[in-house]
C-alpha distance (Angstrom), angle and dihedral (degrees) to the residues before:
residue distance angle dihedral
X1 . . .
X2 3.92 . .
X3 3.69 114.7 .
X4 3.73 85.0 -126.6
X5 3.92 89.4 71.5
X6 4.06 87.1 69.4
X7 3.98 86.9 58.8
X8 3.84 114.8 96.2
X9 3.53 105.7 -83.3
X10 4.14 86.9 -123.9
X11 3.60 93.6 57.1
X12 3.61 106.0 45.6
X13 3.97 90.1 93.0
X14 3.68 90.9 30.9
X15 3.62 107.3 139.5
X16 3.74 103.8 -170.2
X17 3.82 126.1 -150.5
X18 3.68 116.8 -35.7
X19 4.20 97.4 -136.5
X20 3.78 116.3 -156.0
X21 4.22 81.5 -114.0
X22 3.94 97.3 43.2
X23 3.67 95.0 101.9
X24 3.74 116.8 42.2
X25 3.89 113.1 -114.0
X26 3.77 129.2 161.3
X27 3.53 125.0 -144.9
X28 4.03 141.8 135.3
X29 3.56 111.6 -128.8
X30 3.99 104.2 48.5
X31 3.44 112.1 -157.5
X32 3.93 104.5 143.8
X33 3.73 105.9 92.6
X34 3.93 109.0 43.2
X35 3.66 94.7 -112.7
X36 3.69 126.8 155.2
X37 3.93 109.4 -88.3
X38 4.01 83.5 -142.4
X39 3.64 130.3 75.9
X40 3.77 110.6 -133.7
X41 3.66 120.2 -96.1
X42 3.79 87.7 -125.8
X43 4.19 88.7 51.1
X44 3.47 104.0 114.1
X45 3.97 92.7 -149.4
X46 3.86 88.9 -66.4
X47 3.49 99.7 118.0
X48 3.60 101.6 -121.7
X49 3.37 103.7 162.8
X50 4.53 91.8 76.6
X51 2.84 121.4 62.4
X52 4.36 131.2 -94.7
X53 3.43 124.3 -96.9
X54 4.33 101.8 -108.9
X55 3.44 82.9 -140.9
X56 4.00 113.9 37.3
X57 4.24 94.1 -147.2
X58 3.94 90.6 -164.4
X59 3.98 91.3 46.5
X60 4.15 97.1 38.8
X61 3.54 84.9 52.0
X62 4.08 100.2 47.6
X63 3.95 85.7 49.1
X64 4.29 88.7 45.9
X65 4.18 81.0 60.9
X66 3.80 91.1 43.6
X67 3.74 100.9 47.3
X68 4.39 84.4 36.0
X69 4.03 88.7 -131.9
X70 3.92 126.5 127.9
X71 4.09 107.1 -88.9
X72 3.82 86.0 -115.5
X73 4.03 97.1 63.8
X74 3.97 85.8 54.8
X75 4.02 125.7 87.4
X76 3.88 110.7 175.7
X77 4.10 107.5 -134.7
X78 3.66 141.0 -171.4
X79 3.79 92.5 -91.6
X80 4.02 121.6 -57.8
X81 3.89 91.2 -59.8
X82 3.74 90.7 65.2
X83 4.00 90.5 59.3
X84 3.53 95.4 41.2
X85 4.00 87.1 52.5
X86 3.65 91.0 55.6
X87 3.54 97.4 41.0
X88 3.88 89.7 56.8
X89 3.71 88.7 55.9
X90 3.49 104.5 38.9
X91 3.35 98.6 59.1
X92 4.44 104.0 15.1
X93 4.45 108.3 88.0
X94 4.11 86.0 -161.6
X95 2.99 123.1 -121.7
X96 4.31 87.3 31.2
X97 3.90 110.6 41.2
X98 3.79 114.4 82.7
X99 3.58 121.1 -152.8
X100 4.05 110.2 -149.4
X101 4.09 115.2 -145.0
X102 3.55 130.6 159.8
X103 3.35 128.4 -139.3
X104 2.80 157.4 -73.9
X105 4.19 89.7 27.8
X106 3.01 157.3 125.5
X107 4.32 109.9 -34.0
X108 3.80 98.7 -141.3
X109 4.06 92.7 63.0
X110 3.99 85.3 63.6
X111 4.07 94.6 37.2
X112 4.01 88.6 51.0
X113 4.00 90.9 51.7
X114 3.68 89.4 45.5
X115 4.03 98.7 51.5
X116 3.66 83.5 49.0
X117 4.16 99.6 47.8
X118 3.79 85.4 -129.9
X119 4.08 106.2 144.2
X120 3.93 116.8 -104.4
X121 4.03 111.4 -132.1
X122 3.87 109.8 -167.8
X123 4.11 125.3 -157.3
X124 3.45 98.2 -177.6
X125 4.28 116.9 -138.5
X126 3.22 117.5 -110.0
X127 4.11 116.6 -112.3
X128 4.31 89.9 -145.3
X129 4.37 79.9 174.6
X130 3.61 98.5 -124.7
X131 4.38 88.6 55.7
X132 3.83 135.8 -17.5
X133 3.89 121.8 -104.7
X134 3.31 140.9 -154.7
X135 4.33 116.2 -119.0
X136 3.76 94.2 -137.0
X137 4.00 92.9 178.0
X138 3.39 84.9 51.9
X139 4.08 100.1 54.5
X140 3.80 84.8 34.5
X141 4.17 81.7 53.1
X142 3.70 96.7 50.6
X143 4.11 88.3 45.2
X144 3.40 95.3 64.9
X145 3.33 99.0 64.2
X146 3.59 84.1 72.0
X147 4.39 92.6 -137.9
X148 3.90 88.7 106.3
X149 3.95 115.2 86.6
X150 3.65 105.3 171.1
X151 4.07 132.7 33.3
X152 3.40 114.4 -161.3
X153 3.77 107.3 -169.9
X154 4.19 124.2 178.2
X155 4.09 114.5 -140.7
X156 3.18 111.4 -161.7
X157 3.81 74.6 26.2
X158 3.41 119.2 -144.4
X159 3.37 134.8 -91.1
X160 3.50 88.4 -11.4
X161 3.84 97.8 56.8
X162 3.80 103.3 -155.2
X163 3.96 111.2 131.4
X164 3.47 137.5 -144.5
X165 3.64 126.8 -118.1
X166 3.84 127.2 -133.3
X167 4.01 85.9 -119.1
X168 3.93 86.4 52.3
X169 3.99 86.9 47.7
X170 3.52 98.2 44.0
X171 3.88 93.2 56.6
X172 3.54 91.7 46.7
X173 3.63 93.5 48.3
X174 4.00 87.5 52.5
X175 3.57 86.1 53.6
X176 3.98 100.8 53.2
X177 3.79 88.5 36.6
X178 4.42 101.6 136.5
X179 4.07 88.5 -4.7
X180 3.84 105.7 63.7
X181 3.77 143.2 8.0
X182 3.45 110.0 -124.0
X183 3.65 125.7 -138.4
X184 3.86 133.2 -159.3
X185 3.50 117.9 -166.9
X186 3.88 105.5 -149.6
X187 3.88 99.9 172.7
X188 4.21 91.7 130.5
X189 3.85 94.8 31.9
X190 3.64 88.5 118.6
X191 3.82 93.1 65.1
X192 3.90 89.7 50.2
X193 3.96 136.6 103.5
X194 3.55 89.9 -166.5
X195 4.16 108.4 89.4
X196 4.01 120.5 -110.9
X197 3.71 117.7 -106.2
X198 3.50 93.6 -124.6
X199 3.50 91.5 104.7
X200 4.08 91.5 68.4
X201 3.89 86.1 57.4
X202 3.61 91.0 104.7
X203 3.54 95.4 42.7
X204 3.85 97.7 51.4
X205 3.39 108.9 43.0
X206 4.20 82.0 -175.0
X207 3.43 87.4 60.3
X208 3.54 129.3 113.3
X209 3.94 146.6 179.5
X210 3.77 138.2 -164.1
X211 3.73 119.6 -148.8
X212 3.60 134.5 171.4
X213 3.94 150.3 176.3
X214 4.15 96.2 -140.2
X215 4.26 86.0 91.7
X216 3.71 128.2 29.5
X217 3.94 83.1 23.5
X218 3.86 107.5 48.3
X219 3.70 87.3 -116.6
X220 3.75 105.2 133.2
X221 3.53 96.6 111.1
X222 4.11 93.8 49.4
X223 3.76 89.7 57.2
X224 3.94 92.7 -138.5
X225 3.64 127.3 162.7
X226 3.79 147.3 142.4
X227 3.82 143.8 -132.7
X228 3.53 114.9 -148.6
X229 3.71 113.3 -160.6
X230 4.09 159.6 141.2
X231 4.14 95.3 -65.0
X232 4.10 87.0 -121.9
X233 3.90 83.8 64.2
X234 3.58 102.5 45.3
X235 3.59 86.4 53.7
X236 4.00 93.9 57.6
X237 3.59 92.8 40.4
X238 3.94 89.2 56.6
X239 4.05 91.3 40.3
X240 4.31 73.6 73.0
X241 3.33 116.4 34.9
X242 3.79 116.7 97.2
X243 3.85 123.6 -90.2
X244 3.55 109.1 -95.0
X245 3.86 103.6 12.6
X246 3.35 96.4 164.2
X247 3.98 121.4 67.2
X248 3.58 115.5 -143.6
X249 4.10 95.8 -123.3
X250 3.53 91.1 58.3
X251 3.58 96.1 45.5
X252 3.68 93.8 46.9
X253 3.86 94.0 49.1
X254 4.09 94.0 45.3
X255 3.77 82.4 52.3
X256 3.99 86.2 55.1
X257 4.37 91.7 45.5
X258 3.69 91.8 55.5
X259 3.61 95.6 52.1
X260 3.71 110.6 123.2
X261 3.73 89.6 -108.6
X262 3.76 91.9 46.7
X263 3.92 90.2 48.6
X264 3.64 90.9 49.7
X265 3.58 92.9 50.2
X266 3.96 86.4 50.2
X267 3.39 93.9 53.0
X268 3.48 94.1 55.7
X269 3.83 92.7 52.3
X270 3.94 90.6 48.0
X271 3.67 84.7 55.4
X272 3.66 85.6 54.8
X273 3.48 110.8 52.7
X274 4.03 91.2 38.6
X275 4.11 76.8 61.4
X276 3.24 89.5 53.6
X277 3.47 99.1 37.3
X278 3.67 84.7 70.2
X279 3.35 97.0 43.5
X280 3.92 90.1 59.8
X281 3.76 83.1 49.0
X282 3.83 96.0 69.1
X283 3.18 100.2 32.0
X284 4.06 108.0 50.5
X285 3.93 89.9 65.2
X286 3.69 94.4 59.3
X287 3.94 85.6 55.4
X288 3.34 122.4 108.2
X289 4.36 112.0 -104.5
X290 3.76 90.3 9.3
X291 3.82 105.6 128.8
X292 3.11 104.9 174.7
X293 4.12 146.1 -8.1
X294 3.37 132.1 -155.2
X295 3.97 120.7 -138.5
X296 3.96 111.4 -118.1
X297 3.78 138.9 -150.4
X298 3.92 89.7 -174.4
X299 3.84 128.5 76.0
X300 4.43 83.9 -91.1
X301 3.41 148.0 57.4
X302 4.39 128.2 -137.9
X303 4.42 101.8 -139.8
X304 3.37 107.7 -171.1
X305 4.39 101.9 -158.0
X306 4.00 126.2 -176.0
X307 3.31 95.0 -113.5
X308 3.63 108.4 30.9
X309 3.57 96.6 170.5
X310 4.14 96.5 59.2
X311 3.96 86.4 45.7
X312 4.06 97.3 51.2
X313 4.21 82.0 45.3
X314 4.04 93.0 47.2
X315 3.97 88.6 54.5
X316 3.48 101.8 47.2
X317 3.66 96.9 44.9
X318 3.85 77.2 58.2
X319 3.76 97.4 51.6
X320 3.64 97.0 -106.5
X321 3.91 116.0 122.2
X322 3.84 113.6 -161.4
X323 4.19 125.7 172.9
X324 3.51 115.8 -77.5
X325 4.00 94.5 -138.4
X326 4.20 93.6 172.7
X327 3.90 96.1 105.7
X328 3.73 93.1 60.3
X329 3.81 121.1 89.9
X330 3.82 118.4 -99.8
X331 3.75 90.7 18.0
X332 3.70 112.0 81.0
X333 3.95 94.2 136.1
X334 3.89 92.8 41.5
X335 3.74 135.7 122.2
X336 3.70 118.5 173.4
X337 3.95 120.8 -142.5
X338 3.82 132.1 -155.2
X339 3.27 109.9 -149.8
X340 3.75 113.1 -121.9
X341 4.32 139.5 -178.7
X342 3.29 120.5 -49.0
X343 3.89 93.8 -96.2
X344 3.55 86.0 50.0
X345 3.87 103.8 61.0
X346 3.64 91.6 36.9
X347 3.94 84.1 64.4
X348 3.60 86.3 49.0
X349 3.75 94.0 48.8
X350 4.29 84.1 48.4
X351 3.84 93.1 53.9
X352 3.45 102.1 44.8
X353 3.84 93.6 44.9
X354 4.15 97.7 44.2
């Protein structure tokens, strides 16, 4: 079974929009696109005025070397959310295709499958106290009935920060093989020991990852991301995604972050806030209303506290904003914390302990 035969059945010749930059042409005198003539006066030499390339070749090929995949299993996107969005569509008939989560997770997997109509299946994760887990005979369970289309999966998974290991994966990939594509959501797999699943790429072609630069790279405001996936799927996925998704300042300044003295320079910084990470581990117990906290492979940490309320109050009448987690299910008492410099969890430590 082709990979293609989980794609809606009215999308697998799907086309898209032909943009006036889809296929690469050269020329001097560009009059194909109804662009202004005239860069902006408030273009700072970027060239504004013409369109982006939808597919920045010099970027999509910097993040192929930094994700270690073949350029043509990579689509650059507006951030996760945009991939996630097209996943849900791709592959979701509304109103038919469910899309399996399980959590508490990440919100925009559940907003994606309700713009698209496509039925939410939940498998809960299971609080074990000391971390949360994922029941994989559950979601291997619920697969097999064969209603679920799409499995969007978080590792490191957030806010609960337990990860997912390529044995783990693997099985679960087994399972969906011909039913469902399978989605990893990678956004803090720089701040993991456990190893990305983009080595299973080849072996799955139903498998799929989400990358991006808004974390590790001190990208969030550039809205940069990736999809790494079976060529056949990259190709649908871009058949729907809008005509110039990426703008050309964020593309030229994600270029600049993954330069090798940018990277190195994000290293170190990773290796910093993993430091402090642990750090934050040790000491939250010892704080006064902590009850418990929850070890983390991502850049944060879920601390559930017996009052919540009083803590989340205490912090931001000391200028420190944290994640109100209470909404979600299973985590009523919860707050979750990014882990920030030095300077910045000490403050943390101060409010909580005044």
């Amino acid at each position: 079974m082709s990979v293609l035969d989980l794609v809606r059945e009215d999308l697998r010749a799907f086309a898209g929009y032909a943009s006036a930059r889809r296929e690469k042409v050269t020329g001097q005198v560009w009059l194909n696109a109804n662009e202004s003539p005239w860069a902006s006066s408030a273009d700072s030499g970027q060239g504004l005025n013409r369109y982006p390339e939808p597919q920045p070749a010099a970027l999509r090929a910097r993040m192929a070397e930094l994700y270690d995949v073949p350029v043509e299993r990579l689509m650059v996107t507006r951030g996760s959310d945009e991939g996630i969005d097209l996943l849900v569509r791709a592959f979701c008939r509304a109103g038919l295709d469910g899309v399996l989560i399980a959590p508490p997770c990440f919100g925009m997997y559940a907003v994606s499958a309700k713009v698209q109509n496509a039925p939410l299946v939940e498998v809960p994760l299971v609080d074990e106290d000391t971390h949360f887990s994922l029941d994989l005979t559950a979601v291997e369970d619920v697969v097999g009935y064969g209603e679920v289309r799409a499995i969007f999966l978080c590792s490191p998974a957030n806010p609960t920060g337990q990860a997912l290991s390529l044995k783990e994966i693997r099985n679960l990939a087994r399972a969906a093989s011909d039913k469902a594509v399978l989605v990893i959501d990678e956004a803090y797999g720089e701040f993991s020991s456990v190893s990305s699943a983009r080595a299973l790429l080849d072996e799955f072609p139903h498998l799929v990852i989400l990358r991006t630069l808004s974390k590790a790279y001190a990208m969030a405001g550039a809205r940069i991301g990736a999809v790494l996936a079976d060529p056949d799927v990259i190709a649908v996925l871009r058949s729907l995604q809008a005509p110039y998704p990426v703008p050309a300042p964020s593309a030229t300044i994600a270029l600049a972050a993954l330069s090798a003295e940018a990277q190195a320079e994000s290293r170190e910084r990773i290796a910093t806030l993993i430091r402090e990470r642990k750090a934050l581990l040790k000491l939250l117990p010892g704080v006064p209303g902590v009850a418990r906290v929850y070890p983390s492979e991502g850049n944060f940490l879920l601390v559930r506290f017996d009052d919540p309320s009083a803590a989340f109050a205490r912090l931001l009448a000391s200028g420190v904003v944290v994640r109100d987690m209470r909404a979600m299910p299973q985590l009523a008492d919860a707050l979750r914390i990014s882990v920030g410099t030095p300077d910045e969890n000490a403050a943390l430590i101060r409010a909580l302990t005044q």
